[in-house]
Structure formats: C-alpha cells, structure tokens
N, CA, C and O atoms as a Maestro MAE file, in Angstrom:
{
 s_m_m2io_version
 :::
 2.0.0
}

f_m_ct {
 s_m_title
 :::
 protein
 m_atom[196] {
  # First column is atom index #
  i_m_mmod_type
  r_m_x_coord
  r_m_y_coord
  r_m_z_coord
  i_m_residue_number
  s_m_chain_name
  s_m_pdb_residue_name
  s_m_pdb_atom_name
  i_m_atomic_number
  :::
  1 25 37.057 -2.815 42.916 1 A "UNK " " N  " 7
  2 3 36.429 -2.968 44.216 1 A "UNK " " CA " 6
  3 2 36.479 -1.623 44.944 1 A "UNK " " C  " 6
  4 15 37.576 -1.064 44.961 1 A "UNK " " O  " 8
  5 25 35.414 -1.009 45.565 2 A "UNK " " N  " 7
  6 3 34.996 0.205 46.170 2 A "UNK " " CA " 6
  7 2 35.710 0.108 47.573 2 A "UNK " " C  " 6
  8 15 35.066 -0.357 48.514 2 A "UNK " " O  " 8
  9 25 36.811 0.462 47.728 3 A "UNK " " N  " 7
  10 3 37.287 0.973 49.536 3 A "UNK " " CA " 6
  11 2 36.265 1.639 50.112 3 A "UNK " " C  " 6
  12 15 36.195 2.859 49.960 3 A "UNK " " O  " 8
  13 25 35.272 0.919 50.892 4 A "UNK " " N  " 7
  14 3 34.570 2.310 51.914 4 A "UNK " " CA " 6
  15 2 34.754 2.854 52.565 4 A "UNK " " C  " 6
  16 15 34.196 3.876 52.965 4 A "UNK " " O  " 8
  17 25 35.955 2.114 53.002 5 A "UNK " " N  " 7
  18 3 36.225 3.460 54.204 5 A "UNK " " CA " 6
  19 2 37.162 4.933 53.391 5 A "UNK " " C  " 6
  20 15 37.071 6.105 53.754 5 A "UNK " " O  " 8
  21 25 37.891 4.476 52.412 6 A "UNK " " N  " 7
  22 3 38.336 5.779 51.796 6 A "UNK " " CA " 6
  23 2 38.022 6.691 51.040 6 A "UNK " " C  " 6
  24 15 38.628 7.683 50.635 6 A "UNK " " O  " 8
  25 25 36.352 6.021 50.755 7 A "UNK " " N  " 7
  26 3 35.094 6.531 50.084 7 A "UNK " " CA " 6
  27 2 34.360 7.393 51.304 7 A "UNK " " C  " 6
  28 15 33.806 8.396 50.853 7 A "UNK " " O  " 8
  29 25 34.254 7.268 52.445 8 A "UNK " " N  " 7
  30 3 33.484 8.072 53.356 8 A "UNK " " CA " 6
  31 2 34.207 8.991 53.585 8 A "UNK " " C  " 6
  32 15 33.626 10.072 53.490 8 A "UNK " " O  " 8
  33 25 36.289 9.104 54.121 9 A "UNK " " N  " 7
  34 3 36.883 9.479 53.822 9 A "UNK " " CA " 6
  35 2 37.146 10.756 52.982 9 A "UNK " " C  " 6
  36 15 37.544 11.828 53.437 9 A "UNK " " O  " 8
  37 25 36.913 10.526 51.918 10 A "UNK " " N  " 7
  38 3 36.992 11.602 50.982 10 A "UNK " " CA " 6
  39 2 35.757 12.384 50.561 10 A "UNK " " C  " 6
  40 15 35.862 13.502 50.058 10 A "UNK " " O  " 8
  41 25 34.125 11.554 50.853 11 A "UNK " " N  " 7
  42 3 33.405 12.236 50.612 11 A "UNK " " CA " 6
  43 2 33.357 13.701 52.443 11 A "UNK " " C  " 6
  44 15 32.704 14.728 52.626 11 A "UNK " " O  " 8
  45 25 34.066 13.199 53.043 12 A "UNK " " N  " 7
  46 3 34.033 14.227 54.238 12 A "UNK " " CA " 6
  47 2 34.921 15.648 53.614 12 A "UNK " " C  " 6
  48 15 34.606 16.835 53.702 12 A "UNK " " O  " 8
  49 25 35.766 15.208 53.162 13 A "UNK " " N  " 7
  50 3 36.900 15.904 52.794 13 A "UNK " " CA " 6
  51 2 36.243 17.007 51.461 13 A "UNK " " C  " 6
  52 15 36.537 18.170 51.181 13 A "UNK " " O  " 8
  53 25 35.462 16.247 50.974 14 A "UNK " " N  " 7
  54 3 34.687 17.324 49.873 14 A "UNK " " CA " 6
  55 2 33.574 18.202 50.147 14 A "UNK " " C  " 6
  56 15 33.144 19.233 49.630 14 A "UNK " " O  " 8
  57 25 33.159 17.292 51.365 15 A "UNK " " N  " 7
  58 3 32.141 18.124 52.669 15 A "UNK " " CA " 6
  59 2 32.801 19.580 52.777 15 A "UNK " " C  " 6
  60 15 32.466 20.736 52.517 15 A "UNK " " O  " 8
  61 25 33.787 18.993 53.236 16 A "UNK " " N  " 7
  62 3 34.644 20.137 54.167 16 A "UNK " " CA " 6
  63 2 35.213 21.335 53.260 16 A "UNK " " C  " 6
  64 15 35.282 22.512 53.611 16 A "UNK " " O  " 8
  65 25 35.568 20.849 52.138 17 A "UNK " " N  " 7
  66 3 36.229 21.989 50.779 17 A "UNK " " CA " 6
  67 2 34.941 22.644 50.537 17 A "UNK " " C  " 6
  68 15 34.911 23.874 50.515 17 A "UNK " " O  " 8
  69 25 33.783 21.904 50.336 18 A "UNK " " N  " 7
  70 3 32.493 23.169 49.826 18 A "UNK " " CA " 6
  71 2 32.325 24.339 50.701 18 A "UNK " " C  " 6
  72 15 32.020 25.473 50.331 18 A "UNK " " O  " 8
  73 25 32.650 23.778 52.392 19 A "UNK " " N  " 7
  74 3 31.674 24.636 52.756 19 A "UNK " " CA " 6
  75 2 32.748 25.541 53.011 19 A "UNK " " C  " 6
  76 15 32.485 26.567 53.638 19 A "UNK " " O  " 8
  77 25 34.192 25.276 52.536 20 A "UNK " " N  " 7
  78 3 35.184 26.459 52.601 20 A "UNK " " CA " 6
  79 2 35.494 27.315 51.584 20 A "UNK " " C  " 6
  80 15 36.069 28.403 51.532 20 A "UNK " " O  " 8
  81 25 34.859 26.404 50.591 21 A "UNK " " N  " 7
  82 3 35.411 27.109 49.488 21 A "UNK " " CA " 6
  83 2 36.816 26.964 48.318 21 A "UNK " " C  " 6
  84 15 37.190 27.554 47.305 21 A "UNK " " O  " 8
  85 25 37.308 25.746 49.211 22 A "UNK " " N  " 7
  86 3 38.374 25.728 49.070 22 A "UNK " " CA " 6
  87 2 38.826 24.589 47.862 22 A "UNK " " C  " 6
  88 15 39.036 23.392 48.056 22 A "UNK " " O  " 8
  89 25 38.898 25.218 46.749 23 A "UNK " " N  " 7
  90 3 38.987 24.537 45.277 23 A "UNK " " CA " 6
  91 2 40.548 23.605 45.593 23 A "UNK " " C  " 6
  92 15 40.238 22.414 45.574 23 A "UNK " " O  " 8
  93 25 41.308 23.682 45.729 24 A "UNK " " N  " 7
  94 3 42.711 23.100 46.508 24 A "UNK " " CA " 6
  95 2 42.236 21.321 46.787 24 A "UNK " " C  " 6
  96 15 42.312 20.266 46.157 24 A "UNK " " O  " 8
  97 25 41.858 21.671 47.784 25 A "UNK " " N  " 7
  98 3 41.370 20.542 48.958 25 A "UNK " " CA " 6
  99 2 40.425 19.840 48.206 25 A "UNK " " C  " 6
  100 15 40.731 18.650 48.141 25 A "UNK " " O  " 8
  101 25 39.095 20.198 47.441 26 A "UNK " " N  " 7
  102 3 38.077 19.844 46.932 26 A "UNK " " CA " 6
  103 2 39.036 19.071 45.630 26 A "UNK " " C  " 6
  104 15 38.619 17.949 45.343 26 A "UNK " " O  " 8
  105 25 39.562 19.279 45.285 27 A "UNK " " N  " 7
  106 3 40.684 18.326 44.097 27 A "UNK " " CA " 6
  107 2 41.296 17.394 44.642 27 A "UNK " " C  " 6
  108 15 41.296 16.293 44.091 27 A "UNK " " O  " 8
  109 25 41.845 17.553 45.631 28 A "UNK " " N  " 7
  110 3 42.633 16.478 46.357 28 A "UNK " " CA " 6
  111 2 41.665 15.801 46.443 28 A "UNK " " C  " 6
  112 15 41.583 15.012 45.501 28 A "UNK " " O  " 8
  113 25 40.760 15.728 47.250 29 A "UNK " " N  " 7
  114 3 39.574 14.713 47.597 29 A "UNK " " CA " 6
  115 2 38.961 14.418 46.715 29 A "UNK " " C  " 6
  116 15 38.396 13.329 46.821 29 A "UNK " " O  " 8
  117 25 38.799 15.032 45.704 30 A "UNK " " N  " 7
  118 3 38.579 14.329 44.369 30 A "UNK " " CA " 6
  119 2 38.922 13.245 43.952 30 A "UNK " " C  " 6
  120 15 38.216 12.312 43.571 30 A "UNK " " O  " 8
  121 25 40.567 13.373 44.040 31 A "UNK " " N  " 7
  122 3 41.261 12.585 43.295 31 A "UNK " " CA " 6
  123 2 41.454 11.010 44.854 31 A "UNK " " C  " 6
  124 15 41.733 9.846 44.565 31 A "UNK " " O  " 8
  125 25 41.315 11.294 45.680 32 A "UNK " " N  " 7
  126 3 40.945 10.155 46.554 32 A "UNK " " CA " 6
  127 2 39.580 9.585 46.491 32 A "UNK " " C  " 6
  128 15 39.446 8.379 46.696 32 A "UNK " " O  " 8
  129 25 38.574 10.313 46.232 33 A "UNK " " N  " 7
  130 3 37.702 9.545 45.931 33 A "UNK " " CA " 6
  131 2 37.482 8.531 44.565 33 A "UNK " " C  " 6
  132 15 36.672 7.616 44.413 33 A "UNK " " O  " 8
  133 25 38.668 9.133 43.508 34 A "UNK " " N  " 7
  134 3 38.904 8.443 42.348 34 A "UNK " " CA " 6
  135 2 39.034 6.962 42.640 34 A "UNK " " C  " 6
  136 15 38.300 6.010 42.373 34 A "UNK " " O  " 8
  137 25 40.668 7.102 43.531 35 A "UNK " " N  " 7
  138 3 41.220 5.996 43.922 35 A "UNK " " CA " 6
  139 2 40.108 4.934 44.906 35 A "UNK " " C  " 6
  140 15 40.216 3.709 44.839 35 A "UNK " " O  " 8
  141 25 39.122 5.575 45.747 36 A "UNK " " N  " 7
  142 3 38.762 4.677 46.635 36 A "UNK " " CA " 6
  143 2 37.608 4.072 45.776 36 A "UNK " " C  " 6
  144 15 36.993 3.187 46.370 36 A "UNK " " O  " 8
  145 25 37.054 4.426 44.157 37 A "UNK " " N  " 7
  146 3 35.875 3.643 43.724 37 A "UNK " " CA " 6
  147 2 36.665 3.264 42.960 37 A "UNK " " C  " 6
  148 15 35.997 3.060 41.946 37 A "UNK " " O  " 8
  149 25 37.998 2.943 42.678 38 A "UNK " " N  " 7
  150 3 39.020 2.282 41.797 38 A "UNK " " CA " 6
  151 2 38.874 2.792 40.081 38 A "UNK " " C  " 6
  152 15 38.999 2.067 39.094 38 A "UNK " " O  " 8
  153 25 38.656 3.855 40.108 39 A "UNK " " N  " 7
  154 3 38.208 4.612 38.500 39 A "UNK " " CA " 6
  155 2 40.147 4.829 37.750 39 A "UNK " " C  " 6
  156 15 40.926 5.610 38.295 39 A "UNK " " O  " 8
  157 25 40.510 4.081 36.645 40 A "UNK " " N  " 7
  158 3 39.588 4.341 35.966 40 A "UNK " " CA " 6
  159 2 39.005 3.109 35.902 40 A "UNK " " C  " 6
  160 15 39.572 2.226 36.545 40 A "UNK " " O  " 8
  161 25 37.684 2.720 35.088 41 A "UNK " " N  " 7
  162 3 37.524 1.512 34.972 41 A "UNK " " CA " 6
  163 2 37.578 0.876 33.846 41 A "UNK " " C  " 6
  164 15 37.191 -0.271 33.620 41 A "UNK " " O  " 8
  165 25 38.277 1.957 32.820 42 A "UNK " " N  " 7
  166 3 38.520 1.526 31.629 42 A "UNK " " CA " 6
  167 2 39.775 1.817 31.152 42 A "UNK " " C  " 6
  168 15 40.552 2.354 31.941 42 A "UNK " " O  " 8
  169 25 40.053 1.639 30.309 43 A "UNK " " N  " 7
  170 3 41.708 2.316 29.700 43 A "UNK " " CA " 6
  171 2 40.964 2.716 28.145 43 A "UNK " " C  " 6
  172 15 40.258 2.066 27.375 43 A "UNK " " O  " 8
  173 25 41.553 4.231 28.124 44 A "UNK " " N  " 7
  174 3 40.878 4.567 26.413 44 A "UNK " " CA " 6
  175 2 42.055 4.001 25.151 44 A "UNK " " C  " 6
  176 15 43.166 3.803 25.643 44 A "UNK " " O  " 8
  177 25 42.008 3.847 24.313 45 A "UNK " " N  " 7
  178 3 43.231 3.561 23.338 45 A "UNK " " CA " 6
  179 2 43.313 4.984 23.162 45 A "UNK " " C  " 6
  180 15 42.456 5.790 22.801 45 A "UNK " " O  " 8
  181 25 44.786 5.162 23.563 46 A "UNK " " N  " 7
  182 3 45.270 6.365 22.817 46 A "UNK " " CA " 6
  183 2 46.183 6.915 21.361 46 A "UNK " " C  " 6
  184 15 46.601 7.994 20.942 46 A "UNK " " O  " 8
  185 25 46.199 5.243 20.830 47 A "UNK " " N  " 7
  186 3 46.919 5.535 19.882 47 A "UNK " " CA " 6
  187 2 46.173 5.651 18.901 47 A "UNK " " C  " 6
  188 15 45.104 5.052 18.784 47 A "UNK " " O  " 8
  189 25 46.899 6.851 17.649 48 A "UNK " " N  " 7
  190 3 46.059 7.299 16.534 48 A "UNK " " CA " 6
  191 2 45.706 6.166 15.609 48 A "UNK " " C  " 6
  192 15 46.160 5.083 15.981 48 A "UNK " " O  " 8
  193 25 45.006 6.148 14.493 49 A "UNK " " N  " 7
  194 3 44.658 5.566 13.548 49 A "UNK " " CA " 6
  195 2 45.010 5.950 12.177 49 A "UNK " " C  " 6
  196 15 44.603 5.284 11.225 49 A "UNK " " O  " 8
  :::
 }
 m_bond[195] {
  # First column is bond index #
  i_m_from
  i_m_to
  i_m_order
  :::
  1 1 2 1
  2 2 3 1
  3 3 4 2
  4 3 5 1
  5 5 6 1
  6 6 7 1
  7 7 8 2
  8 7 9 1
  9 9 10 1
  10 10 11 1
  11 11 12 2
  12 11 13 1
  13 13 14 1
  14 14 15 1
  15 15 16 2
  16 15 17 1
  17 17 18 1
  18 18 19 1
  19 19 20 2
  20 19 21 1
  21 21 22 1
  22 22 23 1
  23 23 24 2
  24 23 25 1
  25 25 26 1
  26 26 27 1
  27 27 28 2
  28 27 29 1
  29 29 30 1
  30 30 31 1
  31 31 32 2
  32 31 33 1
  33 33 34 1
  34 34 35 1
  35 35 36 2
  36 35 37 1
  37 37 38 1
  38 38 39 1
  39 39 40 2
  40 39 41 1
  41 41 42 1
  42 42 43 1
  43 43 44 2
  44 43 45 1
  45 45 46 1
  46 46 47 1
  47 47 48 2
  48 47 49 1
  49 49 50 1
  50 50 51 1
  51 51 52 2
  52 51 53 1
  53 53 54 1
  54 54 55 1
  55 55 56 2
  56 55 57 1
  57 57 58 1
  58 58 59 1
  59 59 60 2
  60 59 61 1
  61 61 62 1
  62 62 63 1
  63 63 64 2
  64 63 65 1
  65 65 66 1
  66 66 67 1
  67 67 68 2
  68 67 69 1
  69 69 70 1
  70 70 71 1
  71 71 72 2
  72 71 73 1
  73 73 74 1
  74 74 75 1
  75 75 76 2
  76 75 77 1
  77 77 78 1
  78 78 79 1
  79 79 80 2
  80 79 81 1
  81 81 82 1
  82 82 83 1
  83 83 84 2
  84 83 85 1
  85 85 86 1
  86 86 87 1
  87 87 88 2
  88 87 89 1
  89 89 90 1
  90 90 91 1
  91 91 92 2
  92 91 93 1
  93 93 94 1
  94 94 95 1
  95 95 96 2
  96 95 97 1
  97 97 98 1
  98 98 99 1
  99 99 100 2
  100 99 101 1
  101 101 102 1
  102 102 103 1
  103 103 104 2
  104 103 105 1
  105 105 106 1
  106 106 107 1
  107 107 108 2
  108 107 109 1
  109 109 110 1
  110 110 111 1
  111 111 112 2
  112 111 113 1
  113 113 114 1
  114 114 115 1
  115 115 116 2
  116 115 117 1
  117 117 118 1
  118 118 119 1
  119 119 120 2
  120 119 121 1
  121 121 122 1
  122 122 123 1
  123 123 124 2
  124 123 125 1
  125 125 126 1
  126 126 127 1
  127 127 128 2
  128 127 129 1
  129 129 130 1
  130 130 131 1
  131 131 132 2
  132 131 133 1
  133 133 134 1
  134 134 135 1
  135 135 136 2
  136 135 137 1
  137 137 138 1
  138 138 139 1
  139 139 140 2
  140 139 141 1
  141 141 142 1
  142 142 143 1
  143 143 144 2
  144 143 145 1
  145 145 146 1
  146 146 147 1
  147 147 148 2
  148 147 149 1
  149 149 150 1
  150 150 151 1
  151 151 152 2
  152 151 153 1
  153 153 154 1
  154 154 155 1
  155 155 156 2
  156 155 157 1
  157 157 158 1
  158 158 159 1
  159 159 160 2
  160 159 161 1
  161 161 162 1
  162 162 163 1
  163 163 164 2
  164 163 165 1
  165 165 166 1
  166 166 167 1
  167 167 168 2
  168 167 169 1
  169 169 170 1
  170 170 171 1
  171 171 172 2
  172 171 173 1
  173 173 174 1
  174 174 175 1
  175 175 176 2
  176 175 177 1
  177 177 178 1
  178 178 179 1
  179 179 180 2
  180 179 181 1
  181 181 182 1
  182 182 183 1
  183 183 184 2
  184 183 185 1
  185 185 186 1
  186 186 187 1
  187 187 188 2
  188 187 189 1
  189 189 190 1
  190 190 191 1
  191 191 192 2
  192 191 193 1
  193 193 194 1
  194 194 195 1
  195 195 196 2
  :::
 }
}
C-alpha cells in the first residue's frame, strides 16, 4: 500500500537534492520514497543452485 503523504514527502526532498546538487540527500529520499511505495515488492531467492 502507497503512503501518500510520505510519497509527496520525499518526492519534495528529491526536488530539493536536484536543484542542489546534493547526491547525499537525493539517496536519503530515495530510500524514503522506497519505503513510502512499500518496494520491495518481491523477495529474489538468493540461494544458489
């Protein structure tokens, strides 16, 4: 389930890293925008074969 409000949230926050430049911040908000569209939405198998 998509949080919108922590989806508008973070898309501000990535607003704000572009127009600074600021690779830091632009990750963080990344990784909140992860959490607010609930990704992952899968799990990979990681075990070998």
């Amino acid at each position: 389930m998509i949080d919108h409000y922590k989806l508008q949230v973070a898309q501000g926050e990535l607003a704000i890293a572009a127009c600074l430049g600021d690779g830091e911040l632009w990750e963080r908000a990344m990784k909140k925008l992860s959490i607010a569209i609930g990704l992952p939405w899968y799990r990979r198998n990681t075990t070998t074969h």
